[in-house]
N, C-alpha and C positions, 0 to 999 in steps of 0.2 A: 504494500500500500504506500503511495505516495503522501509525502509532505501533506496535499492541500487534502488528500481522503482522508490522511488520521487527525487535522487539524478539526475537519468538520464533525468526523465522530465523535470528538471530542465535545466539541460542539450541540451537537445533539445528545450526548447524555449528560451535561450543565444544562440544556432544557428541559430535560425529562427529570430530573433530580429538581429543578424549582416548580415544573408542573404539578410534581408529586407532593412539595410541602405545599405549596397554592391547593393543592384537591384536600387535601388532609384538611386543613384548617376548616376549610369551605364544610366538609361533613361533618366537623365538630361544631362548630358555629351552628351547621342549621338542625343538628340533631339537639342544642341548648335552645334554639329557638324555634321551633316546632314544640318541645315539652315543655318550655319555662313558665309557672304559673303566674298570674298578673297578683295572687295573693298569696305568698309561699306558704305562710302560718294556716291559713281555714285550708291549703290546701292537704298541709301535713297532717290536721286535724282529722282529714275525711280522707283517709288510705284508699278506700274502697270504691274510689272513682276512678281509681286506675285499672280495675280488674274489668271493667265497663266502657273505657274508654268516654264517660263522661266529662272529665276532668279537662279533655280538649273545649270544652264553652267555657272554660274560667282559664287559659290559660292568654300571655300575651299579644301570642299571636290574633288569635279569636280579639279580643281589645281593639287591634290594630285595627283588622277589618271591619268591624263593628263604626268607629269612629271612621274610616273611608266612606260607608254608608251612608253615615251622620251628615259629615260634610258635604259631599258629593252628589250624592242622590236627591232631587227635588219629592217632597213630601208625595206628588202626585202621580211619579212613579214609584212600579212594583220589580221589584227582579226575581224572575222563577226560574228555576230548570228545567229550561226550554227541553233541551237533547236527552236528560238521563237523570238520574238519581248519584250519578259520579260525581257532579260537577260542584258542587259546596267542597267536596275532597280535591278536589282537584285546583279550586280556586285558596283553598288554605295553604295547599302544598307550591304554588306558583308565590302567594303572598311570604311565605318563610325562605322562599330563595330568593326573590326580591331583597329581603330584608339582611339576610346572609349575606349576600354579595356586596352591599353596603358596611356591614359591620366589616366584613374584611377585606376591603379596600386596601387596609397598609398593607396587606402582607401580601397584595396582589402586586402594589406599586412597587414595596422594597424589592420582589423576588424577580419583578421586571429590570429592575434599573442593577440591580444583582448579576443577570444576567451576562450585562457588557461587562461586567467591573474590570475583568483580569487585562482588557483592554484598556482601560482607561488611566490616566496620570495620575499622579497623587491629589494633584488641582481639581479635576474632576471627580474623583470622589468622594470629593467637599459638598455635590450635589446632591449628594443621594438621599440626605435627611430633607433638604427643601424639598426636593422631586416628591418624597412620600406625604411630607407635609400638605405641599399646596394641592396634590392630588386628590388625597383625603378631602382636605377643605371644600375645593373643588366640587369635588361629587358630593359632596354633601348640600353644599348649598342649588345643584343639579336638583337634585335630589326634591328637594326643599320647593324651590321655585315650579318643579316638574307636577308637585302637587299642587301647592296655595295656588300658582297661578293658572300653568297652562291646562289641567285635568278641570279646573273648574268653571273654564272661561271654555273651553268642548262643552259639558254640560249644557253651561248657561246658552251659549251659541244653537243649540239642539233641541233643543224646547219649543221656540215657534214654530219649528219645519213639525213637530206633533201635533201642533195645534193645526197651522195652515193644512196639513193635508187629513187633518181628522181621524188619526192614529192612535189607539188605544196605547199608554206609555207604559208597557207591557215587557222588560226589559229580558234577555237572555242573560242570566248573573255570571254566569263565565265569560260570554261577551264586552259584558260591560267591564271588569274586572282588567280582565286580561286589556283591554286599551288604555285603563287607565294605570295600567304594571309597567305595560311598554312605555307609554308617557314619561312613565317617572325616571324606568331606569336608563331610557336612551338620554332623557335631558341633563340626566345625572353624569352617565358616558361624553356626551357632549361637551358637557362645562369643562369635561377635567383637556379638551383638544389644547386649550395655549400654555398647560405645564409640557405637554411633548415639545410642541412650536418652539419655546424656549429653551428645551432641554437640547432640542437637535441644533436650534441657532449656537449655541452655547462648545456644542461639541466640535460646530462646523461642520454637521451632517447636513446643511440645510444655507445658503447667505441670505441675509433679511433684503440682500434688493428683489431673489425672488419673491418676495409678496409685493413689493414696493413697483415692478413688472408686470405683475399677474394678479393686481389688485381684483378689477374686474369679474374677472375670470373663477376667483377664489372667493371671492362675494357669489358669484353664480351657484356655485358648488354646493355652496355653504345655505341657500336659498332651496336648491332641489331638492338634497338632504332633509331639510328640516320640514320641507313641503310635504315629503313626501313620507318620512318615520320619526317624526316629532308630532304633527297637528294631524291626525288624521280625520276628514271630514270638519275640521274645523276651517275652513274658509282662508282665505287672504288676510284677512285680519290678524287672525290665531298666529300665523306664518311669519308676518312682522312681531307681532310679540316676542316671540323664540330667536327668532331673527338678528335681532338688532343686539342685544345681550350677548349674543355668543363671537357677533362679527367685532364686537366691542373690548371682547376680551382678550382673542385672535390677535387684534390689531395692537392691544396694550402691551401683550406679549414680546410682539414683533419690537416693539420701540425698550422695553426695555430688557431684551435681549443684545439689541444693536449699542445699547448703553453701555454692557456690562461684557461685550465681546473681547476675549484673549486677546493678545496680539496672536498676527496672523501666521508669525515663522517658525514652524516647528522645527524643535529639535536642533535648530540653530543654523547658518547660513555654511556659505566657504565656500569655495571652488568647487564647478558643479554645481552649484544648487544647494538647498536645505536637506539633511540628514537626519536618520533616524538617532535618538540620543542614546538608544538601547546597545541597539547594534550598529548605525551608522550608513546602513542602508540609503542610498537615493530614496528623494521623496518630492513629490509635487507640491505645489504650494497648497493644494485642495485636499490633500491627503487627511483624511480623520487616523486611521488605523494604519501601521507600517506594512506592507505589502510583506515582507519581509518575515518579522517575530510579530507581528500581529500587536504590538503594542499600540495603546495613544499617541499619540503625537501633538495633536491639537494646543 
């Protein structure tokens, strides 16, 4: 096997080794949030709601969706199960991954940015606590807005086209559920796009004149996108909503990436061109990684 096949193997099982703690966490996370009860005391009190599977209507999750109802649901709609007697189970089991995948955010962010490390300078590894940080924050506040705002303003948006066409508001609860899951967790996905922006501006995976070139073009993108798996049946309106907060944050990235950017010569100049510092390898002025030992350079 050559150099670049055992580099890659290599490669792939540092994926498969951070896939594995990312899956691990994610099963404990959501096997603690599927059973965690919203009142642990009355819950220890009454053992015998676990032998019954009762103990699932008192537990957090059940809470959570209760209060989605609450807020979300216009009093004058009803949600049934339209398709099957599954679907209450099946909408519990979508809301605790939902909620899973958010709780463990850091350990998705660190095992990401983990990934490159062995590549990266000592400079750059400086980043890897912001990267988790702001990503975290990030989707949370995704998260956040994916609900109070955009899930609510679908709703609100949806309620005349019942009345104008005289449509019993007769809701399928996995339907509804399930758009308002995707809502949350794509806008959550969404928010965290200018910690990457910056992280790649930063590494010199990325120059901030391409956005500053392809402005246009990356506002188009950014408009499709959200047209088309953020607002669904919410309108143009709904679209600018989501819209303008995310091309806003994209673009704050962008400037203060371009702020805080390295200088640009790795590894040092000399005869021939810039060098790798490792090994001393030729290296382009655009090089992130050394062609070479695979090192940073940046």
């Amino acid at each position: 096997m050559g150099l670049d096949g055992f580099k890659f193997t290599e490669h792939i099982a540092e994926l498969r080794a951070r896939l594995k703690v990312i899956f691990i966490a994610f099963v404990i996370v959501l096997i603690v949030v599927v059973l965690f009860p919203a009142n642990p005391v009355q819950q220890a009190e009454h053992l015998g709601q676990y032998v019954n599977l009762q103990f699932l209507q008192n537990t957090v999750m059940a809470a959570f969706i209760h209060q989605v109802k609450s807020y979300l649901v216009p009093k004058n709609w009803q949600l049934i199960a339209a398709t099957g007697i599954g679907e209450p189970m099946e909408v519990y089991f979508v809301a605790s991954i939902l909620i899973s995948l958010v709780l463990c955010m850091p350990v998705i962010a660190y095992e990401a940015y983990r990934f490159i490390d062995p590549a990266l300078s000592e400079q750059e590894r400086r980043l890897v606590y912001p990267f988790v940080a702001s990503t975290t924050a990030l989707f949370a506040v995704g998260v956040a807005f994916g609900y109070f705002v955009i899930a609510k303003f679908l709703v609100i948006a949806l309620q005349p086209f019942f009345v104008a066409t005289g449509t019993s508001p007769l809701v399928d609860v996995s339907a509804f559920y399930y758009v308002v899951f995707l809502i949350i967790g794509a806008t959550g996905a969404s928010f965290t796009a200018p910690v990457f922006v910056y992280t790649l501006i930063r590494l010199r995976v990325l120059d901030p004149e391409f956005f500053s070139r392809n402005r246009v073009v990356i506002w188009f993108i950014i408009w499709v996108v959200t047209g088309l798996f953020l607002t669904p049946d919410g309108g143009p309106l709904l679209d600018i909503v989501i819209f303008i907060p995310i091309v806003a944050l994209v673009e704050g990235a962008v400037v203060l990436a371009k702020h805080n950017l390295p200088p640009a010569s790795p590894g040092g100049g000399g005869p021939g061109g810039p060098r790798c510092a490792y090994c001393n390898s030729k290296l382009s002025q655009r090089n992130l990684f050394c062609p070479s030992c695979g090192k940073g350079v940046a």
